[in-house]
C-alpha positions as CSV (number, residue, x, y, z in Angstrom):
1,X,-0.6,74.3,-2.2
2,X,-1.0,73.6,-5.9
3,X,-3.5,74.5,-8.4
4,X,-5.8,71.3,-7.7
5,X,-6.0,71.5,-4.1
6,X,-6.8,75.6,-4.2
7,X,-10.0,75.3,-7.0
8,X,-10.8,72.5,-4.4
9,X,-10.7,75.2,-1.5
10,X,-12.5,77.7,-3.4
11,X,-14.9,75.1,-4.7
12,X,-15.6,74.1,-1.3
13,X,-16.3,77.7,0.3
14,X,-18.7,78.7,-2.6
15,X,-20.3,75.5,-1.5
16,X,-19.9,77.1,1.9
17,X,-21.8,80.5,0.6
18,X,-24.9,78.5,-0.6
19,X,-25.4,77.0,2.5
20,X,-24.3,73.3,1.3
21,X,-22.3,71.1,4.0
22,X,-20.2,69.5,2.2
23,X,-17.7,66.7,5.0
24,X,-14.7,66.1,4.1
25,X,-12.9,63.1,5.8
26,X,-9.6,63.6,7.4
27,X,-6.1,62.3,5.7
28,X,-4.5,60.0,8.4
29,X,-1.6,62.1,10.6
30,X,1.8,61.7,8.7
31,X,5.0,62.0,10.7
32,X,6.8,65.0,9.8
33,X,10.2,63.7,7.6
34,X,8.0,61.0,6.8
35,X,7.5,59.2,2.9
36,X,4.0,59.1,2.0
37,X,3.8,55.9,0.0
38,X,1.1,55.5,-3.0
39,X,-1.0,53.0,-2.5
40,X,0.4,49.8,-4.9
41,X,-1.6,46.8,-6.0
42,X,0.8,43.6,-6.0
43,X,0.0,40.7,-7.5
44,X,1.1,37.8,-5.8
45,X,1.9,34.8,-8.2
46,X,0.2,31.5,-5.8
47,X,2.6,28.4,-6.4
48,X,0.2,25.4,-6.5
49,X,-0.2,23.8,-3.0
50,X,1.2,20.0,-2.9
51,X,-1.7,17.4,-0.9
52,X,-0.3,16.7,2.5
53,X,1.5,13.5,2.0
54,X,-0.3,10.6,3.5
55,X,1.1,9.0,6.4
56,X,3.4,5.4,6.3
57,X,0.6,2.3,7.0
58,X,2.2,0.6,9.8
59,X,1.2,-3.1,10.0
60,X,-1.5,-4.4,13.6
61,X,0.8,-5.7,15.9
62,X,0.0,-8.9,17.9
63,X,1.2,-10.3,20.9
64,X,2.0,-14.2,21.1
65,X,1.5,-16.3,24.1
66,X,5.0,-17.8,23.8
67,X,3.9,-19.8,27.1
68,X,1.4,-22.0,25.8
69,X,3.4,-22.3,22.8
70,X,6.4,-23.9,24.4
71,X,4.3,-26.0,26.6
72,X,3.0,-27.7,23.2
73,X,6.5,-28.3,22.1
74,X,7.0,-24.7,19.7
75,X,10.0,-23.4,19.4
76,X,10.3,-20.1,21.1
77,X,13.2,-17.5,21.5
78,X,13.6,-18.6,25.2
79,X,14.7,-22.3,23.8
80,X,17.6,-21.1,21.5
81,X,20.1,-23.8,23.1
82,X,17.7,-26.9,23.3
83,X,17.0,-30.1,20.8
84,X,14.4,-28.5,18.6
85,X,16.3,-25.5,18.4
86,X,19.3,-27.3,16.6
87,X,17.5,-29.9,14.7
88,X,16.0,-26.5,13.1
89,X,19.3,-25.1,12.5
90,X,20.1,-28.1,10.6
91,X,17.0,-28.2,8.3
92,X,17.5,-24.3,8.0
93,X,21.1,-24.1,7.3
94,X,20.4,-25.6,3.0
95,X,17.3,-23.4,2.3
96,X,19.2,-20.4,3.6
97,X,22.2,-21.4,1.4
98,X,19.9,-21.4,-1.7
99,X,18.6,-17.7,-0.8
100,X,22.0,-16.5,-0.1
101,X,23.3,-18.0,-3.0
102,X,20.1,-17.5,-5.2
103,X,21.8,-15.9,-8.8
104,X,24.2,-18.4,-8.4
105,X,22.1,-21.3,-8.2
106,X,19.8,-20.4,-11.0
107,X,16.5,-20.2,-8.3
108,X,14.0,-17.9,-9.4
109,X,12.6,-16.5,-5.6
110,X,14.6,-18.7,-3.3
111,X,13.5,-16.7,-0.5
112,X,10.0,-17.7,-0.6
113,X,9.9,-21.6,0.6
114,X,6.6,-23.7,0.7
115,X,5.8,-26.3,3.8
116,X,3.4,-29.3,2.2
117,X,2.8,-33.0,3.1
118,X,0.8,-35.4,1.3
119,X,-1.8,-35.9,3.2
120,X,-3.2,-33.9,6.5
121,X,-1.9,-34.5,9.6
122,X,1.6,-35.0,9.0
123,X,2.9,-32.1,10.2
124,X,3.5,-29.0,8.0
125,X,1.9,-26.4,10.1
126,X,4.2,-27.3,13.6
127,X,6.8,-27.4,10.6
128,X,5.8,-24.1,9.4
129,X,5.5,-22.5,12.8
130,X,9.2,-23.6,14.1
131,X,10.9,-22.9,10.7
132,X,9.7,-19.3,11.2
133,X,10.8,-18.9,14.6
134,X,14.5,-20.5,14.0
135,X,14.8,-18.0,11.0
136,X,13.7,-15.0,13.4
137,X,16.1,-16.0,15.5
138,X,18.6,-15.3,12.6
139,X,20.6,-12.3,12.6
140,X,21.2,-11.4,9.0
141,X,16.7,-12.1,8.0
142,X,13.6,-11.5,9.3
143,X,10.5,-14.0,8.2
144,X,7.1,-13.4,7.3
145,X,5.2,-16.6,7.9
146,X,2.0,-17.1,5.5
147,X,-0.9,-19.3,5.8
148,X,-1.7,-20.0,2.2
149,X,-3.9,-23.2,4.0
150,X,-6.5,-20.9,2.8
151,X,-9.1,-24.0,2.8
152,X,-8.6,-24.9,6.6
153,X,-6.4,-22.1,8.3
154,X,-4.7,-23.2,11.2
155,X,-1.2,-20.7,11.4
156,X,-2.9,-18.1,13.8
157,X,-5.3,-20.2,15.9
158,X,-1.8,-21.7,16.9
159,X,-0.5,-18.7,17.8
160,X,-3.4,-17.3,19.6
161,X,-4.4,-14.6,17.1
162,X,-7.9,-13.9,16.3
163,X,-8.7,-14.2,12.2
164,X,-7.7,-11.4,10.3
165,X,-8.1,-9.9,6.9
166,X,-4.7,-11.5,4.8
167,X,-4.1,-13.2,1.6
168,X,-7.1,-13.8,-0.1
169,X,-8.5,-10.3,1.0
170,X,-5.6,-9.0,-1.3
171,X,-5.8,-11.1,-3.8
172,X,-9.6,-10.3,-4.2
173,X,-9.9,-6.5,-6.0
174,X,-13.4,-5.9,-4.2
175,X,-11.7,-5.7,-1.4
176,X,-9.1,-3.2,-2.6
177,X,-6.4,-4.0,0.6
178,X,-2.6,-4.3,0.4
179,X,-0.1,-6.3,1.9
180,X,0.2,-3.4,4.7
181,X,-3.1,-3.4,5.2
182,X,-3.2,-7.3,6.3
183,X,0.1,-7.7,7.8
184,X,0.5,-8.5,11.5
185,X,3.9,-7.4,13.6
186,X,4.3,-9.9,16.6
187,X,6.0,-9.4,19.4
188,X,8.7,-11.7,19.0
189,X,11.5,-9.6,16.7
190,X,12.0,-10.2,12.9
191,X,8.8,-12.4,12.6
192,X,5.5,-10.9,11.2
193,X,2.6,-12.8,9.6
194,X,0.3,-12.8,6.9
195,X,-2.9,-14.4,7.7
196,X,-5.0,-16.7,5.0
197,X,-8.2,-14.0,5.0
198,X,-11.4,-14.9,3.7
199,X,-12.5,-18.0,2.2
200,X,-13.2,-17.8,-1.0
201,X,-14.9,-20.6,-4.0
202,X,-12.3,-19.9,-6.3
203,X,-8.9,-19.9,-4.3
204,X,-7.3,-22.1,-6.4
205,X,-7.9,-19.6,-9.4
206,X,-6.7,-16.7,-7.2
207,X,-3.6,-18.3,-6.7
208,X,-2.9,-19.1,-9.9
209,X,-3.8,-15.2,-11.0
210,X,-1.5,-12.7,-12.4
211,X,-2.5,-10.8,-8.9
212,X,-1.1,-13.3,-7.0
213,X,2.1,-13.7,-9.3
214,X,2.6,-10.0,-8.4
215,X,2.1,-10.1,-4.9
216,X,4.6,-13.5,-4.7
217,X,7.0,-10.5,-6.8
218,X,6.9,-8.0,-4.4
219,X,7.4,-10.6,-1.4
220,X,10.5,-12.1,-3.1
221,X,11.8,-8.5,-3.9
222,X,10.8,-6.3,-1.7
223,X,13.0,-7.0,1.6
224,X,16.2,-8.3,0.4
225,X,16.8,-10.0,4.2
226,X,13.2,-11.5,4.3
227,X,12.6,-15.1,3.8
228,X,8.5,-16.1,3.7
229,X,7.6,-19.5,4.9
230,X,4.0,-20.4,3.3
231,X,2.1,-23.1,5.1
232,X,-0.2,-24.5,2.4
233,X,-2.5,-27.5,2.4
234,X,-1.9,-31.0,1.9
235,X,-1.3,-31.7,-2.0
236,X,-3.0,-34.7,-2.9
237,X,-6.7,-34.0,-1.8
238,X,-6.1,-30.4,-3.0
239,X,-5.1,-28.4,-6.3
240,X,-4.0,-24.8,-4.4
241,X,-0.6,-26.3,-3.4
242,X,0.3,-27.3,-6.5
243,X,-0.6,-24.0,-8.1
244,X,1.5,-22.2,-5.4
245,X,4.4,-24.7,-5.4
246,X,5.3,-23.6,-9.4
247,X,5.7,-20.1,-8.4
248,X,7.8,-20.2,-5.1
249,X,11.6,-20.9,-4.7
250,X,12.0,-23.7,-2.8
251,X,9.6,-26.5,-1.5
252,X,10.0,-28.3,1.7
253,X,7.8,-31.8,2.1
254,X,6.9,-33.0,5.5
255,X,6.4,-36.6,5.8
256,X,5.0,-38.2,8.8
257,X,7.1,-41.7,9.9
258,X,5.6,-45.1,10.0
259,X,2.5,-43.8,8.7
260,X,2.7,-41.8,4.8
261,X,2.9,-44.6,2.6
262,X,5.8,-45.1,-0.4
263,X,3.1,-44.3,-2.8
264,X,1.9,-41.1,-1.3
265,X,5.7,-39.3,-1.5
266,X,6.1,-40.4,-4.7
267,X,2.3,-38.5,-6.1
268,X,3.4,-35.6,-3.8
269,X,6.7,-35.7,-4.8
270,X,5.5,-35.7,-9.0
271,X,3.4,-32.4,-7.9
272,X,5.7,-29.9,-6.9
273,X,8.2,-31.4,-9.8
274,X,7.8,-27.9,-11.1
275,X,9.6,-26.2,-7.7
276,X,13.7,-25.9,-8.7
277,X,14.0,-27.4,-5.0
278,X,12.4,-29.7,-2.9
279,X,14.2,-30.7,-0.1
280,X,12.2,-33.3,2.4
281,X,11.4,-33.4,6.1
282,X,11.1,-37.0,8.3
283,X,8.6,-36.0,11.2
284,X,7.5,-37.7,14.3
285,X,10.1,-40.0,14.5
286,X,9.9,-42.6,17.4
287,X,13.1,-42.6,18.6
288,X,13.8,-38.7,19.4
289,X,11.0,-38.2,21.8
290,X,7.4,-37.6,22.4
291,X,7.0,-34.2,19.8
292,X,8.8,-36.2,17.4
293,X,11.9,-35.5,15.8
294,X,12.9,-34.0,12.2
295,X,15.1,-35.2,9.6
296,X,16.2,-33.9,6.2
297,X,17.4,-34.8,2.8
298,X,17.0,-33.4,-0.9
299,X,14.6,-34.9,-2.9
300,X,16.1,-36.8,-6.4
């Protein structure tokens, strides 16, 4: 026992003596052989805590009624050996050259191809629809298929999607939306779509904005394999096409037979002069059957 702990015992019987009850409270038991460790403060250094990292947006995806489609004459997976099927590999074949061989060719965004006509009615959107589905059924690309026909949307009531949020939803910074947030998976593999989103009074300035050249950017450049097909109104009674057709790649104009006049091309033709390629389509032609037939050539 050392000094401290007998003045405590002494201490504590004169205490004792007077009558004073004094409780003392009892040291835990310690092991004989055992270390009795002094009691240590550490202090713990915290390393600041990271936010969980938010999860990947995964795109809605949307089934197709293929069905009703190929009854109306689409082109769907099923019909990879018939006549539409191989008139589309034909028209394909040149606008996937000029994406393959883009640097080469001196084409700014070749992977992202307009479909136009002159007038409505001629053809583009049955265009647009089929050219998407032959370049799904690509191997080497995938397609994202854009109604930019943000005046009169047709691309997913053809499909049988219900409207969606889409392009001018991004375009719009109220809405504060990204392309995840607006593009639709479909069932069919390698093909997603973009749909034309709300209508808006000035489209024809949102296409033309720095937003949209950014967005047309990260289409071109984000998925090296992906080709987008835009289906965008008829040029002559509207200004959006024109806009959109200096900022895309390639340019491909649907003219109805027998009926779009010589005079009609040619004003079509002198609005998407800008595009470095417009290559032509010959729709609805009498002799290759009741859908109508396609043709192709470059423009001069």
């Amino acid at each position: 026992m050392n000094l401290i702990e007998q003045a405590a015992k002494r201490r504590l019987e004169e205490l004792k003596r007077a009558g004073i009850e004094v409780s003392v409270p009892s040291a835990p038991e310690v092991p004989v052989g055992a270390a009795v460790a002094a009691p240590a403060v550490v202090a713990a250094a915290r390393a600041p805590v990271a936010p969980p990292a938010e999860p990947a947006r995964r795109s809605r995806e949307v089934v197709l009624d293929l069905a009703r489609l190929e009854r109306e004459g689409y082109l769907v997976p099923s019909q990879a050996r018939s006549e539409l099927a191989e008139q589309l590999r034909i028209i394909k074949r040149p606008l996937l050259a000029n994406t393959r061989d883009a640097e080469a060719r001196a084409i700014p965004r070749a992977n992202l191809i307009q479909v136009v006509s002159a007038m409505p009615g001629e053809g583009k959107t049955f265009f647009a629809v089929n050219l998407a589905m032959s370049i799904a059924m690509e191997v080497d690309h995938s397609v994202l298929l854009v109604d930019a026909d943000v005046l009169r949307p047709s691309v997913l009531a053809r499909l049988g999607v219900e409207p969606a949020p889409g392009l001018m939803d991004v375009l719009d910074p109220k809405q504060n939306l990204t392309l995840a947030d607006v593009m639709l998976r479909t069932d069919v593999p390698k093909l997603s779509l973009l749909p034309a989103g709300t209508a808006h009074a000035k489209s024809t300035e949102m296409l033309a904005s720095a937003a949209m050249a950014e967005l047309l950017d990260e289409l071109a450049a984000k998925y090296s394999d992906r080709i987008v097909v835009f289906d965008s109104p008829p040029l002559i009674p509207t200004t959006e096409s024109r806009v959109l057709a200096s900022r895309v790649g390639q340019v491909v104009m649907v003219v109805e037979a027998e009926h779009t006049t010589h005079a009609q091309v040619t004003q079509a033709f002198a609005a998407v002069e800008q595009c470095p390629v417009v290559l032509s389509v010959l729709n609805k032609c009498a002799d290759r059957g009741a859908r109508g037939g396609y043709g192709y050539y470059y423009s001069s």
